[in-house]
C-alpha angles and dihedrals in degrees: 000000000000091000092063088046085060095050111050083049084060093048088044091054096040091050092048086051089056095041089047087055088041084049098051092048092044093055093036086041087051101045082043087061096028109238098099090103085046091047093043093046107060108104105243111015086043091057095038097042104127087038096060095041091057080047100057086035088060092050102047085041095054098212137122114199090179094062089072083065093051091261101135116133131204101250117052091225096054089055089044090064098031083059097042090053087051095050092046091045081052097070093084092050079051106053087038087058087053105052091049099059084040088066091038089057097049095049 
């Protein structure tokens, strides 16, 4: 059972890898084309971002890295966000991560 635990923490930090590069071309995609301030300042989606774009990831991806933990809910779209608010909480691990192999690598 610890195996699949490892596991599902490497698919959450890859995903939020990916989301974190998805992230960066959606917002340089959107002030190339000048509509990042208009995006950033409605009320809801401009706060939440980051949040709604896991969210949409994690359904076109299909997956459901949470599932290997026993997370699986009854209905598919409440696993589709649960799993996109864990991908999106997972940026920080991730960047943790990073940084600690950073520090490995420079020793």
């Amino acid at each position: 059972m610890g195996l699949i635990s490892m596991y599902v923490i490497g698919q959450l930090v890859l995903l939020s890898a990916v989301l974190t590069a998805v992230l960066a071309v959606i917002d340089s995609v959107l002030g190339l084309i000048k509509l990042n301030s208009t995006v950033k300042n409605l009320p809801i989606i401009g706060a939440h971002w980051g949040l709604g774009i896991s969210i949409l990831m994690v359904w076109w991806i299909d997956t459901w890295p949470a599932a290997g933990w026993g997370l699986v809910m009854k209905e598919d779209w409440m696993n589709i966000v649960a799993n996109g608010a864990i991908v999106y909480a997972a940026i920080p691990l991730r960047d943790a991560i990073m940084s600690m192999v950073n520090k490995g690598l420079r020793a």
